[in-house]
Structures are given as structure tokens and as C-alpha cells.
N, C-alpha and C positions, 0 to 999 in steps of 0.2 A: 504494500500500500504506500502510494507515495503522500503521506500526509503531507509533507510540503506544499504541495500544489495546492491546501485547503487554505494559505493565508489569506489574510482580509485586512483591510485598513478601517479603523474604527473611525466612525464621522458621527463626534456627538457636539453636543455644546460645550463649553468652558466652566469648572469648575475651580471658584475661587473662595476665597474665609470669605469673605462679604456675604455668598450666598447661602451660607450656613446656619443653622441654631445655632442660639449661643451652649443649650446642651445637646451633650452629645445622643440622647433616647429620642429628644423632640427630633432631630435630625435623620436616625432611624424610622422612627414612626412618617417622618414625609416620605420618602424614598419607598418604605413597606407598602405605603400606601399608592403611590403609582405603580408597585410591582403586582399590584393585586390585581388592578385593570388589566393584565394582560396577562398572570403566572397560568399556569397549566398546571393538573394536576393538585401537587400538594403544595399551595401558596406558602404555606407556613415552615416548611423544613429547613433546616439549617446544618451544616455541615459542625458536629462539638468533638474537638481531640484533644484529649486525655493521656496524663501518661503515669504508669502507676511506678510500684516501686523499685519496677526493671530498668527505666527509664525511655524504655521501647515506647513511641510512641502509637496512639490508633486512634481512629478518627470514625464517625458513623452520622449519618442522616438522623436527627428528632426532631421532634414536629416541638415548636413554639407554642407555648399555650399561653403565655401573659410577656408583653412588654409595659414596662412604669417607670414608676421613677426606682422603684426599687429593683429594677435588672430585667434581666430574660429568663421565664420561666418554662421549667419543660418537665416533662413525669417518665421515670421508669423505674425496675424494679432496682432493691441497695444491692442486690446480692449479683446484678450483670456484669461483664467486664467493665462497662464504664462506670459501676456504682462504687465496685471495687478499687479501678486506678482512683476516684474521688475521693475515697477514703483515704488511701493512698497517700493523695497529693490533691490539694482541695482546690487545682488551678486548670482550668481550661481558657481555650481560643474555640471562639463559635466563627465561624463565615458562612454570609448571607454571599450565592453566589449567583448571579441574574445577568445569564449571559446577554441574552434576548435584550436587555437596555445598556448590557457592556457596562457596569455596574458590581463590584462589591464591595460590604462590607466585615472587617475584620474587627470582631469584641474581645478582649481580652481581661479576666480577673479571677478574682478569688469564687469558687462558688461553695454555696451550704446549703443544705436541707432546710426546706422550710416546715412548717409547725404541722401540726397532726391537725387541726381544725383547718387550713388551708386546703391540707389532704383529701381530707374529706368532704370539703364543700366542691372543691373541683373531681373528686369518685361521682357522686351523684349524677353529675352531669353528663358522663360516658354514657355510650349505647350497653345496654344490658350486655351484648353480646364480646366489646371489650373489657369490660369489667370480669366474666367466665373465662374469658383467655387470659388475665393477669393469673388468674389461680393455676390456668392450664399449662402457662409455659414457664418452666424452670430458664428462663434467660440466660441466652450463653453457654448452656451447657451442651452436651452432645448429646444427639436423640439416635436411637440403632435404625427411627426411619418412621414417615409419616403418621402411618398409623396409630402410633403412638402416644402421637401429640395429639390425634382426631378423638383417641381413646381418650385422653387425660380431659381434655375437652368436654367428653360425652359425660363423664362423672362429674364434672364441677356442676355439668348443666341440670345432672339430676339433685344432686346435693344438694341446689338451691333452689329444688324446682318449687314453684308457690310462695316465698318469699325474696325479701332481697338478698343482692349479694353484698357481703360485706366487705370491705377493702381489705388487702391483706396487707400484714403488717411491713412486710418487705418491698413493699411496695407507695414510693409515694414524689414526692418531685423538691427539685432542686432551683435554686436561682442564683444566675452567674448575675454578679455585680460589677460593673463595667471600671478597667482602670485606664484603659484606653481601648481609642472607637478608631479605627483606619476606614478611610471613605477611598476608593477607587474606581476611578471613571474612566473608561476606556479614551485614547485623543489620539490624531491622523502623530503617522511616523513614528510613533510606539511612543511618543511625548506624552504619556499618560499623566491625570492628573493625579495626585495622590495626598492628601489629608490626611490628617493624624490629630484626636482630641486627647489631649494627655493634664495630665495634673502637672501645674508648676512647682518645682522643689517641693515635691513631696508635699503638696497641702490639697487635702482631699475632698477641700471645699468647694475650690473655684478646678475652673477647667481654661487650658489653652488650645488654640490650634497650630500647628506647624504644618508647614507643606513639605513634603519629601518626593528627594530624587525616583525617579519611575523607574 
């Protein structure tokens, strides 16, 4: 395959500090929000890489359930590879990557579990049917092959049949809290634009922006 032949010159607008939030979630949330007018699929996925005590790093698709002022939130189970590298080392980099607008961004921080009442105000909300597969799938681990997991399935589903499902305790979400936001915009001649919201000297108040080499 000669992937070479697939290059393309990116032809967007200019990105500059002026036309930014002055924080860095307001500035995601505008961006999110024209990415939704046109994403395919699963608007909300975000690329989170972890690295646990090996220093190996890995990386996976989750789906976004809350941007605020308080970080990016997302739900899986403690006991998966990536609940584990968390424990681990309680630091991830999330990238939003949108090709289609030649667009992404790069979050980086500390992240922690959040409260068990959180937990469970966002359990409720799931389709019956992913709440049964939180009990059905042992995440991460190795299965001898489908049926197996159709099995563990078919028993949560009777387990719970006529009442609700309860959350399981290993099971619940996290939110990375931003220490700096990289903004990148595709520009003709690989002249890319590229932004960075970062804390001045360490003061985790205010927020600056610097422009960085492409």
C-alpha cells in the first residue's frame, strides 16, 4: 500500500489566543460542540492512556459522560487494565481526535474516582441492558470464547429478573482534572496551529496560553 500517495494539505482557518476561552473546559465544550454537528457514530469517545506500574504505556476508546468545570468524566469497571494502571499511577492524557474538522485536542492531569452517590445517580441512567453487562463482563480479562460471556450474561439477566439491577461495587467512574488543555488545528504546509492552556508557575488558579512549535 503506498500510503504516501494518501497526503492532503489541510485548508482550515487560523487559530490564534485571541480566539480562545479564557478557560481551558469553556474552550472544549465550543469545539465539542461543533464536533457534534457533524461526529458519526460515537460523538463522545475519547482516546485515555494510562500507564500503570510497568511503565508500559496503553491507551483505549471511552465514551465521555460529563465535561464541567470539575474535569472529564467517564465510567468503567476499578478492576480493568485501565482501573488498575489508575490505581497504579493516578495520571492520564485523554485526546479528542476529529479528523473530519483537522482538529484535536490533548487533556492532561491527575485523575480520581469520584463518590459513590455520583455513581449511582449516573447507574440509573444506563439502558437496563448495560447495567447486566457491567455484572456480565469480568473486564480485561481473558474469556476461553463467546459463549461464555452470552452465558454470564444470560444469568445476571435472570438474577435480576423483576427487579432492579444494582451497581456493582467495582464498578463506577472517574474524572480526569485538567492541568493542561493542547488545542491543534490542522494549517496548509504542515504550519499547524498549536495551543497549549497551562498553569503559570505552578498556580492552579489562573491559566495561561502559549503557542507551540507544530
Amino acid at each position: 500500500m503506498d500510503l504516501d500517495a494518501l497526503r492532503q494539505e489541510y485548508e482550515t482557518t487560523p487559530l490564534d489566543v485571541a480566539d480562545l476561552a479564557p478557560e481551558p473546559i469553556a474552550q472544549i465544550e465550543r469545539w465539542l460542540a461543533r464536533w457534534l454537528e457533524v461526529a458519526p457514530n460515537e460523538p463522545t469517545a475519547v482516546v485515555l492512556a494510562t500507564t500503570g506500574s510497568t511503565g508500559r504505556p496503553s491507551a483505549r476508546n471511552v465514551l465521555l459522560r460529563a465535561v464541567d468545570a470539575r474535569g472529564l468524566t467517564f465510567f468503567t469497571g476499578y478492576d480493568s487494565r485501565k482501573g488498575r494502571e489508575l490505581a497504579d499511577n493516578p495520571q492520564a492524557t485523554a485526546l479528542f481526535s476529529w479528523v473530519p474538522l483537522l482538529r484535536q485536542i490533548h487533556v492532561g492531569g491527575p485523575v480520581h474516582r469520584i463518590d459513590a452517590a455520583e455513581n449511582d445517580a449516573y447507574w440509573v441512567t444506563r439502558p437496563r441492558s448495560s447495567q447486566l453487562a457491567a455484572w456480565a463482563s469480568e473486564q480485561s480479562t481473558v474469556l476461553p470464547d463467546r459463549a461464555t460471556l452470552e452465558a454470564r450474561f444470560a444469568a445476571a439477566e435472570a438474577r435480576y429478573e423483576g427487579t432492579d439491577v444494582p451497581r456493582p461495587e467495582a464498578w463506577g467512574g472517574y474524572r480526569l482534572v485538567p492541568d493542561t488543555v493542547e488545542l491543534w488545528q490542522g494549517r496548509p504546509n504542515r504550519m499547524h496551529d498549536r495551543l497549549r492552556y497551562q498553569h503559570p508557575d505552578g498556580d492552579d488558579s489562573t491559566w495561561e496560553v502559549v503557542r507551540l512549535s507544530p
